[in-house]
C-alpha positions as CSV (number, residue, x, y, z in Angstrom):
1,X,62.7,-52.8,68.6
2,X,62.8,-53.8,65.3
3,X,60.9,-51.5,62.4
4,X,60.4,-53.2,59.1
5,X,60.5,-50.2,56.3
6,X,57.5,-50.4,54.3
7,X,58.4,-50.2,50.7
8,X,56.3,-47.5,48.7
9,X,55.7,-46.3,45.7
10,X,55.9,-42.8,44.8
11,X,53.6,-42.4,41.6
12,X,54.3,-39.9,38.7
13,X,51.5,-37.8,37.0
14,X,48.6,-40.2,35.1
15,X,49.4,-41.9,31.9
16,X,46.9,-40.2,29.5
17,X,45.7,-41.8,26.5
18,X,43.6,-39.4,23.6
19,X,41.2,-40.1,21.1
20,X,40.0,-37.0,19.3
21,X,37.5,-36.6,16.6
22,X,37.9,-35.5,13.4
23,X,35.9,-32.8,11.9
24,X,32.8,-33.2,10.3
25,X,33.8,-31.2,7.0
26,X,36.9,-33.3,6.5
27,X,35.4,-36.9,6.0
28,X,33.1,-38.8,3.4
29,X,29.4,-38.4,4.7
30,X,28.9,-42.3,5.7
31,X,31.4,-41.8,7.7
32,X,30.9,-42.4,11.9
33,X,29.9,-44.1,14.6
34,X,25.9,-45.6,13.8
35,X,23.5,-47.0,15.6
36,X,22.1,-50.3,14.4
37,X,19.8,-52.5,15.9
38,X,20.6,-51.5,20.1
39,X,24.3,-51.3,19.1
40,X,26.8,-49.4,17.3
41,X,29.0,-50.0,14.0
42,X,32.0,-47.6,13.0
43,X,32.5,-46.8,9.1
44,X,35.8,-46.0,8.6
45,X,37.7,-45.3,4.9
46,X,40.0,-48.0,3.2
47,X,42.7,-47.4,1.4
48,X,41.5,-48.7,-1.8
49,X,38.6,-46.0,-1.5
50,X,35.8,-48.1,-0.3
51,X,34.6,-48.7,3.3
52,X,34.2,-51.2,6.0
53,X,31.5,-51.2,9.0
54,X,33.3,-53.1,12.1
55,X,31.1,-53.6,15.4
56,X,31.8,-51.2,18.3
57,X,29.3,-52.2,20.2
58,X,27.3,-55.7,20.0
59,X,24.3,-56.1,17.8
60,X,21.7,-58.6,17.5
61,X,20.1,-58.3,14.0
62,X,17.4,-60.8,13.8
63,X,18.3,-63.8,15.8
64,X,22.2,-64.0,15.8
65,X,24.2,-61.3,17.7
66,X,27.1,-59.3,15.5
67,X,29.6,-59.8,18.4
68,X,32.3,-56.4,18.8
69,X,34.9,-56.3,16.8
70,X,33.1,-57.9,14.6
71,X,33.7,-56.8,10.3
72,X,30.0,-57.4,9.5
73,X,30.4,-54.8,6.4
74,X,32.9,-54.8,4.0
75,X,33.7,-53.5,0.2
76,X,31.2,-50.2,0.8
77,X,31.3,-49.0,-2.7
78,X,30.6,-45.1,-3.6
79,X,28.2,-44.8,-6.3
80,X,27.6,-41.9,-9.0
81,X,24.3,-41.3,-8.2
82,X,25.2,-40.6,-4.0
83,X,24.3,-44.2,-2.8
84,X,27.2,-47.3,-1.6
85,X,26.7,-50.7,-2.5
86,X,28.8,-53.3,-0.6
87,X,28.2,-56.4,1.7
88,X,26.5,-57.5,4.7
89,X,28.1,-60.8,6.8
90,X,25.1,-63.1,7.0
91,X,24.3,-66.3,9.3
92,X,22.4,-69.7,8.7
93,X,19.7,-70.3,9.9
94,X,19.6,-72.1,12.9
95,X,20.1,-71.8,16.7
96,X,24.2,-72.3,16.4
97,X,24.3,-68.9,14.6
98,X,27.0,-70.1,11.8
99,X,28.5,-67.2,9.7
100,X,27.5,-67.8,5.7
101,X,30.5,-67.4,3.6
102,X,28.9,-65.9,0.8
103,X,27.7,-62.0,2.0
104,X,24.3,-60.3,0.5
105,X,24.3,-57.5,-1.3
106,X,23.6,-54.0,0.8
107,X,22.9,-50.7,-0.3
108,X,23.4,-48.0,2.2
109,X,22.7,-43.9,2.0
110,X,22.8,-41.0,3.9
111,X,19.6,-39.5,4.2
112,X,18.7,-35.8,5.1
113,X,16.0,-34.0,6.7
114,X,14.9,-30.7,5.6
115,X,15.8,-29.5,9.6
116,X,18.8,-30.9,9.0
117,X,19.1,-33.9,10.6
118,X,21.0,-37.0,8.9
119,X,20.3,-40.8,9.1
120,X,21.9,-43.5,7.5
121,X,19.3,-45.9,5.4
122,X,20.9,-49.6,4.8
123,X,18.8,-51.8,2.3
124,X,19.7,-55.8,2.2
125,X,19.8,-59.1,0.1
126,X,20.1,-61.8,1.4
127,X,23.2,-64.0,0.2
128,X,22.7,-64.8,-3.5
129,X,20.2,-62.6,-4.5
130,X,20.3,-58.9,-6.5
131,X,21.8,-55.5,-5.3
132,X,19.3,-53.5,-3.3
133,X,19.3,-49.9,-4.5
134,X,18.4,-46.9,-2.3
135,X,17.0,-43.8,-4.4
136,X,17.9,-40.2,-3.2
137,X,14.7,-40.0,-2.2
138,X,15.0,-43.1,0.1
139,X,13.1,-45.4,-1.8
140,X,14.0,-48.7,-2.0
141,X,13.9,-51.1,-4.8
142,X,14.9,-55.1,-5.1
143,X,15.7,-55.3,-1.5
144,X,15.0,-59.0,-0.6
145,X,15.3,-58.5,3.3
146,X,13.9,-54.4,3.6
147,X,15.9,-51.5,5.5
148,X,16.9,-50.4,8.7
149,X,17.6,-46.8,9.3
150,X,20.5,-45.7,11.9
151,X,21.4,-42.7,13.6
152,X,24.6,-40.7,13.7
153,X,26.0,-41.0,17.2
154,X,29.3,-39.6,16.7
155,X,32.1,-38.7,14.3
156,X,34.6,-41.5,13.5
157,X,37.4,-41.3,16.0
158,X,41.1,-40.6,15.8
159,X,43.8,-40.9,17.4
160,X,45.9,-37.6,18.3
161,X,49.6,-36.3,19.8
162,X,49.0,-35.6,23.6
163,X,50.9,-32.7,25.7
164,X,54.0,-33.6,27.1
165,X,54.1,-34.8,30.9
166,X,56.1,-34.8,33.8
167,X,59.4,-34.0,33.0
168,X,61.5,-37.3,32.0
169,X,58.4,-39.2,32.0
170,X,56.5,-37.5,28.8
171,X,52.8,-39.7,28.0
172,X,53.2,-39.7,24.1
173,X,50.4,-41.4,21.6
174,X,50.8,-42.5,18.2
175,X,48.5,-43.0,15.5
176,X,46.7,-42.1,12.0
177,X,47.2,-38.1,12.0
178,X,44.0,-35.9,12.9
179,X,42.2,-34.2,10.1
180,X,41.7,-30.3,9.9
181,X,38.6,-29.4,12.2
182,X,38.1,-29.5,16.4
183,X,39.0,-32.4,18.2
184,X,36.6,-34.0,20.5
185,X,36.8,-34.6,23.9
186,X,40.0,-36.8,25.5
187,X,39.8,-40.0,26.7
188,X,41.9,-39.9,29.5
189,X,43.8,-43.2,31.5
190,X,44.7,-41.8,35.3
191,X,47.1,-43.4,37.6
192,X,48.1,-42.6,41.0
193,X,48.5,-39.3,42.4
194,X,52.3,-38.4,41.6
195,X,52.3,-36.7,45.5
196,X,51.1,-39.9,47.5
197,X,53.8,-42.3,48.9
198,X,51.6,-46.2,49.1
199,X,52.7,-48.7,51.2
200,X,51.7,-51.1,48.2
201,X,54.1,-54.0,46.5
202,X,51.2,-54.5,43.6
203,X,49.0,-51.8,42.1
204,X,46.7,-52.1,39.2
205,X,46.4,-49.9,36.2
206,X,43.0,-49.4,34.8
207,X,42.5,-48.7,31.2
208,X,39.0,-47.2,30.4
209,X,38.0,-48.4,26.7
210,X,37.8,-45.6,24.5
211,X,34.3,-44.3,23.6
212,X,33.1,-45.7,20.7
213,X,35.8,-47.9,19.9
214,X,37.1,-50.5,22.2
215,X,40.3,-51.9,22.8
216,X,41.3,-54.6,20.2
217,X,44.8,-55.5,21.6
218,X,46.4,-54.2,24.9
219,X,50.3,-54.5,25.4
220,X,51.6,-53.9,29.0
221,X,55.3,-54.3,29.6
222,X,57.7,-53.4,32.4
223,X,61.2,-53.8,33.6
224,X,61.1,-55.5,29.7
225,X,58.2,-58.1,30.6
226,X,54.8,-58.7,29.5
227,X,52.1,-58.3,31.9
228,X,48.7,-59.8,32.0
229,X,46.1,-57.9,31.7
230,X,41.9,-59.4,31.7
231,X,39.2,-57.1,31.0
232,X,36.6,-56.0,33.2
233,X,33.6,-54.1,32.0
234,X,34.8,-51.4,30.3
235,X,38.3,-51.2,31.5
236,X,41.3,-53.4,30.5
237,X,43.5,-53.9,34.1
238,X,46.9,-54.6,34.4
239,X,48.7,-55.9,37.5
240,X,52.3,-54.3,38.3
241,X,54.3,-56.7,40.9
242,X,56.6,-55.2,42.9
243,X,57.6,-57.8,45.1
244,X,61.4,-58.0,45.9
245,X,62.0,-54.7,44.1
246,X,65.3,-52.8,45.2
247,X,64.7,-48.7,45.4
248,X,65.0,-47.1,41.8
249,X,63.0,-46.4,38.7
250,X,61.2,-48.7,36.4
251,X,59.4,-47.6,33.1
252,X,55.9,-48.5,32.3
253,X,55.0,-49.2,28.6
254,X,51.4,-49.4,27.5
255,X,50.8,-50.4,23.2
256,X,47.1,-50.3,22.3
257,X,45.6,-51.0,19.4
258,X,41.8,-50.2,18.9
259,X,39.0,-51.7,16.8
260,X,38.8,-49.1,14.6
261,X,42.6,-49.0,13.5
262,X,43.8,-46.4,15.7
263,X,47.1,-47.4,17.4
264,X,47.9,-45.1,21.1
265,X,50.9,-46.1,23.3
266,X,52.1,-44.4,26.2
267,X,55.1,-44.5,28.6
268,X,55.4,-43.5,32.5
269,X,58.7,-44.0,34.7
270,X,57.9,-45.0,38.4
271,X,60.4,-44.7,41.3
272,X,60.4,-46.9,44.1
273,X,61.5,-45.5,47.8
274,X,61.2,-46.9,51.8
275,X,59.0,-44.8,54.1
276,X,60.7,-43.8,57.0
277,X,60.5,-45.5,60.1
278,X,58.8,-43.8,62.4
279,X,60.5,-42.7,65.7
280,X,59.1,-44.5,69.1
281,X,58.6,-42.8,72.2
282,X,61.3,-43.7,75.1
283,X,59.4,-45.9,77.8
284,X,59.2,-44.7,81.4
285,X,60.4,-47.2,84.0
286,X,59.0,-47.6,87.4
């Protein structure tokens, strides 16, 4: 009788992917992940020395939404007296929510509570009118729109070296180098156990969105082609087609860029291999 070998794949250990967080003492104070509105924004440093707020996570401020990944603050000034002045990306009015060209003026500060808890206070304009200013006692003045206040959900994330992995097949990130202080918590990517043999000729790779900052771009590649990948909640998935494989090794590359700027990439070498057939029992004749 014939027995059709069933090709398999023998999995290496999970690609891992890291965000940490960098320490508290070692950035500018406006700096993190706010809430705003049911959603998040992350301020994060430019190299010119002001700051930009990109969406994280979708806001709807008044009627139009701020969609993720969306730059809805930009040129975040320091100013002498503590306070930022900068820009806020307004819509017409109107049920097509179109984006105004011309931003209003924002002021935004970091407010503290004598128990020590810290909120950040944003004042607006809207387009054309003066600069808002925020006082360091949180009052307001020539605010044309008013203020919303926002809580500090998180330090602004970064991305960081990961340990080596299995031997000949290291996971490696790259990225904007960590700042002095204790990472936070690993976002981690996990494949298929490295000790089960599948009878599989496509498997998926999920990739969980980091926390905080989602994926902007996701590149996939193997045997030196690009491979589709859709999004689905909060994973990015990625279909690896083994059909008509011969036995051997093949390489996995993943190059990820998130909204936030931080770049992680990481690289995993499968190996193919045939189960073995299984022996049949002799049958009896009578």
């Amino acid at each position: 009788m014939r027995t059709r070998a069933a090709l398999a794949l023998a999995i290496a250990a999970s690609i891992v992917l890291l965000v940490g967080v960098a320490g508290a003492g070692a950035a500018s104070s406006i700096e993190g992940i706010w809430s705003f509105d049911g959603g998040e924004v992350g301020i994060k440093p430019e190299p010119n020395g002001t700051f930009v707020g990109i969406v994280v996570k979708t806001i709807r401020f008044a009627e139009c939404p701020h969609d993720e990944r969306e730059v809805m603050w930009t040129d975040i000034t320091p100013q002498a007296d503590g306070s930022y002045w900068g820009d806020h990306q307004w819509f017409y009015q109107g049920p097509n929510c179109v984006k105004n060209p011309q931003p209003g003026k924002t002021a935004w500060r970091v407010m503290e509570e004598p128990s020590g808890y810290k909120y950040l206070r944003v004042c607006f304009s809207e387009p054309g009118a003066t600069q808002p200013t925020i006082a360091p006692d949180g009052e307001a003045a020539a605010d044309t729109y008013g203020c919303v206040d926002s809580t500090l959900i998180a330090p602004l994330p970064t991305s960081s070296s990961s340990p080596a992995g299995a031997a000949g097949s290291p996971a490696t990130t790259a990225g904007s180098t960590p700042g002095p202080g204790v990472q936070g918590e690993k976002e981690t990517l996990s494949l298929r156990s490295a000790k089960q043999c599948v009878s599989v000729r496509r498997f998926q790779i999920h990739l969980l969105e980091p926390k905080h900052d989602p994926f902007k771009t996701v590149l996939v590649r193997s045997r030196g082609h690009k491979i589709a990948t859709v999004r689905r909640g909060d994973y990015v998935v990625a279909t690896i087609d083994l059909v008509g494989l011969k036995r051997g090794a093949f390489t996995v590359t993943i190059d990820a860029t998130t909204v936030l700027g931080n770049h992680l990439s990481g690289t995993r070498t499968y190996h193919t291999c045939a189960e073995k057939a299984k022996k049949s029992k002799p049958r009896s004749l009578r």
